[in-house]
Structures are given as C-alpha cells and as structure tokens.
C-alpha positions in Angstrom: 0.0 0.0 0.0 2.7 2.2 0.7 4.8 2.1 -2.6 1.1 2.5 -4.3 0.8 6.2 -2.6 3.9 6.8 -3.7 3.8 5.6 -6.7 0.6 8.2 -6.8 2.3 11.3 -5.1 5.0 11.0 -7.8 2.6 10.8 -10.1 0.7 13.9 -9.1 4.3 15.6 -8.7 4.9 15.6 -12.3 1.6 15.9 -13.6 1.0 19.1 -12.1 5.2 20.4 -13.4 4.3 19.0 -16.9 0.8 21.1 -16.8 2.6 23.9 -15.7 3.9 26.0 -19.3 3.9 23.6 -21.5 4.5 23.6 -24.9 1.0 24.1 -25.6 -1.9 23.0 -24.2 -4.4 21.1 -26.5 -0.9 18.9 -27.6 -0.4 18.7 -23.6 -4.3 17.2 -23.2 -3.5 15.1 -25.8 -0.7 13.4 -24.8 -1.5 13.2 -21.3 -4.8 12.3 -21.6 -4.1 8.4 -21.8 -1.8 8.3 -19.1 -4.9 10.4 -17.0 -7.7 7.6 -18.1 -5.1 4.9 -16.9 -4.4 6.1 -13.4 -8.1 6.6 -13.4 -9.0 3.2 -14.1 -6.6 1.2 -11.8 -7.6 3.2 -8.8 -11.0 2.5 -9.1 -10.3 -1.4 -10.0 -7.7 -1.2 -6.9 -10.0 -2.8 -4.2 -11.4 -5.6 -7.0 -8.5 -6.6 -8.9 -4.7 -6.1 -7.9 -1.6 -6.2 -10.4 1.6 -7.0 -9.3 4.2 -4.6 -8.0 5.9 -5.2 -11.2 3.1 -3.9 -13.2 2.5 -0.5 -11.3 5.7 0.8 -11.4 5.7 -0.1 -15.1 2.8 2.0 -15.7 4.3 4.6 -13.9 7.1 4.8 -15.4 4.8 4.8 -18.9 2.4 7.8 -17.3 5.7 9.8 -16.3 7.1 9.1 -20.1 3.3 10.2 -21.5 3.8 13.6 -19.2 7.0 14.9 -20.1 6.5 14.3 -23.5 3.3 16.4 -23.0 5.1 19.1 -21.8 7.8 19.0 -24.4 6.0 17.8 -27.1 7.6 14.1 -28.4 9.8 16.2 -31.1 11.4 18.6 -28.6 12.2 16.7 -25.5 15.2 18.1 -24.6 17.1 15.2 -23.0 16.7 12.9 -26.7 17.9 16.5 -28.3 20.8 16.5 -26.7 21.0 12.4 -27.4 20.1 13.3 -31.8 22.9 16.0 -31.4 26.1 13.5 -29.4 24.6 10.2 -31.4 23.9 12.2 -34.8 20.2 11.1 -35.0 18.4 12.6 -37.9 15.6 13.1 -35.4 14.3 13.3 -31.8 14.0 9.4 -30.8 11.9 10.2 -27.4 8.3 9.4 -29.3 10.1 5.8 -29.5 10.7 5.7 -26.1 7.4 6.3 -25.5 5.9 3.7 -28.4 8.3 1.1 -27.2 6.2 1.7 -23.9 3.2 1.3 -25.6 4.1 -1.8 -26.1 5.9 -2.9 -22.9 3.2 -1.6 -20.7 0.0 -3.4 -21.6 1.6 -6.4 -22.3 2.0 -7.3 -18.6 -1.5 -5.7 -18.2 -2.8 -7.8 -20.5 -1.2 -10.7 -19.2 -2.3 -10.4 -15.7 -5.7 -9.5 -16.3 -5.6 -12.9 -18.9 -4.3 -15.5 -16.1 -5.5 -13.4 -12.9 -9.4 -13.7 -13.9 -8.7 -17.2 -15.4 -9.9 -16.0 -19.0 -7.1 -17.8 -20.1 -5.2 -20.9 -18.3 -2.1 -21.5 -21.1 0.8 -19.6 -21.0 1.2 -19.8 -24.8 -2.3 -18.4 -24.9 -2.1 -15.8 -22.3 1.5 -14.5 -24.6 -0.2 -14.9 -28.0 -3.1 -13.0 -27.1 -1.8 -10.0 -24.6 0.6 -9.6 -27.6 -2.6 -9.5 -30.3 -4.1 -7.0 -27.6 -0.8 -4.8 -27.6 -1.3 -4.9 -31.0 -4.5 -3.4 -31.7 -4.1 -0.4 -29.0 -1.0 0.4 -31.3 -3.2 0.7 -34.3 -6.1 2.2 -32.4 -4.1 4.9 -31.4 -2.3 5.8 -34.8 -6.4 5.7 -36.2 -6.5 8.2 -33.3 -3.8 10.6 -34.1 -5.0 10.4 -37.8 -8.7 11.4 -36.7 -7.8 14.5 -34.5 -5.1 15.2 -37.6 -8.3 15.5 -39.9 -10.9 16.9 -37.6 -7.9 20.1 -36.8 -7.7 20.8 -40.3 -4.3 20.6 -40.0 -1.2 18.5 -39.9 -1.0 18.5 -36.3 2.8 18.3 -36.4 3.3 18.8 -32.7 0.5 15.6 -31.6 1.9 13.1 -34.4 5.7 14.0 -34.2 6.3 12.3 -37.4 9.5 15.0 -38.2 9.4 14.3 -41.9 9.6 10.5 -41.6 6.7 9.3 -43.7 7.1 6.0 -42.2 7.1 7.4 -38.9 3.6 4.9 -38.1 5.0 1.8 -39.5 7.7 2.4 -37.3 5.7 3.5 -34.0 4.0 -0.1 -34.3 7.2 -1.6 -34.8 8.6 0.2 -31.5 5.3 -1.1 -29.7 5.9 -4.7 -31.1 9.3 -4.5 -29.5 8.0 -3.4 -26.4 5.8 -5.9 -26.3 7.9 -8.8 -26.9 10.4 -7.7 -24.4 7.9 -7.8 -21.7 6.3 -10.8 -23.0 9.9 -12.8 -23.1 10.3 -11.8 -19.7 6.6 -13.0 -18.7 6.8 -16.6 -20.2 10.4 -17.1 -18.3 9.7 -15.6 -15.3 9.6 -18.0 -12.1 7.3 -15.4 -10.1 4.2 -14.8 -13.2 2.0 -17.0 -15.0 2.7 -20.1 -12.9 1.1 -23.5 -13.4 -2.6 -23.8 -11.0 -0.7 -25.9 -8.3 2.1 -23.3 -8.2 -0.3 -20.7 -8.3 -0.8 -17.9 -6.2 -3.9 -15.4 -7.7 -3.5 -11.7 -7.7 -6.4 -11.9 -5.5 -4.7 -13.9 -3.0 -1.3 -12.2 -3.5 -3.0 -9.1 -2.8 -6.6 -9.2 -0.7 -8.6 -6.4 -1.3 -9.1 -6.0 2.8 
C-alpha cells in the first residue's frame, strides 16, 4: 500500500510540473490524456482486482514518459535533443521511447488480467493474445492521431511528431511490437508470473482487497 501512494504522489508531482507552461496546451491534453484515463481506471479497479508490484511501477514509469512528452512535445524533449545532437540522430528518438512503452506496458497488463481472472489458463495463450491486444491499441491509437489530424484541419505536427519521416507509423508499431515482446519474453520465463494452478498464487490472493 505504501509504494502505491507513492507511486501516486509522484505521479501527481509531475503531472501538475508538466501542466505547468507547456508547450501548448491542446498537444499537452493530448498526450497526457491516456496516461490520465489509466491512473483513473486502476484506482478504481484497486480494491477488485490487484496487479503486481511489477506492473505498477511499469505503468508509472509509462504515465511519467506520456507527461514529459506532454510538456515537451515528443519532437522537442530536450534530453533525446541532446541524445540526436552527441549520437547524430536525424531526429528526436523520445516518441520511441514512449511507443516502445506502448508496447511494454499493456503487455503485462494484458497478461495479468488474462491469467489473474482465469480468461485464459495456457501460458502460450495468455503471450499470444496480450501480444494481439498490444497490438490493436498500437493501431487504435495511430487511427486516433490520424482522426484529430483531420478533424484540426491541419497537420498536427506537434501531436503526431512524425519529423518528416513518412514511415514514422510503421515504425511507432514496430517500436510497440518491441516493447511488447520484451515484456512478453520476460513474462513466459519468469519464475514469479503465470505459474502453473498448483504453483499458483492469484493476484487476489497475492493481494486481498481487505
């Protein structure tokens, strides 16, 4: 319980920096939007259903990832400018940081909410499918940036950060697919998730809601 409030306070912290001057503030609501709907969602699932520690501090570090890059805007972060400039990047690499995470964060989501709620009771299944589900948000969310591109009127060149690249989506879903598969290797050899039933221990027993 503790590292959760934490987890929260920091949380807060940087939300309320990266809403403070930010590049500009319909890209800022954009961006940080998701991460906003996420905490949402897991504190009021908290006393039904609990993750692992694993998975909270994961999508912590996602939200935090989402909120700077709200306040910078993907294509002007200034830490990945100063990365383009001593690597000789043609480009500001934080939006794949942040796709990569995409990726890497739902997959374990995915995974635990597959096994936890006994929806799915294969390991091969539970990988095949939180990967499928990484997947689709991937493409839901480039649909996304291509809808609010079109109902702007404009290019929105600060939300999409494409920088020129015109295969700057085929290459966000790439980033997410490597994400995914990172944290989906990790899953299927881990000793601690997705044990066997008589190994078992639940989420819900792991973590009582009382």
């Amino acid at each position: 319980m503790k590292s959760h409030i934490l987890q929260l306070a920091l949380f807060l912290v940087v939300l309320i920096w990266s809403g403070y001057q930010p590049h500009d503030y319909p890209t800022w609501g954009l961006e940080v939007f998701p991460a906003l709907i996420g905490v949402a969602i897991l504190i009021c699932t908290y006393s039904r259903f609990r993750f692992s520690k694993l998975m909270y501090w994961v999508v912590l570090i996602h939200a935090l990832i989402l909120l700077i890059g709200g306040h910078y805007t993907y294509a002007q972060e200034p830490v990945f400018n100063y990365l383009r400039s001593l690597l000789g990047w043609s480009r500001n690499n934080y939006d794949k940081l942040g796709h990569f995470f995409q990726g890497f964060s739902p997959a374990i989501i995915a995974s635990e909410l597959l096994w936890g709620l006994h929806i799915v009771r294969q390991r091969s299944w539970v990988i095949f499918l939180s990967g499928c589900v990484c997947m689709a948000i991937s493409a839901i969310y480039e649909l996304f940036e291509w809808m609010v591109a079109e109902i702007s009127n404009q290019e929105a060149v600060a939300f999409l950060g494409t920088q020129g690249d015109v295969w700057d989506t085929q290459k966000d879903m790439l980033w997410c697919l490597i994400g995914a598969s990172s944290m989906l290797i990790y899953l299927y050899f881990s000793k601690r998730h997705l044990q066997p039933e008589k190994e078992e221990k639940t989420f819900h027993s792991m973590y009582p809601s009382k």
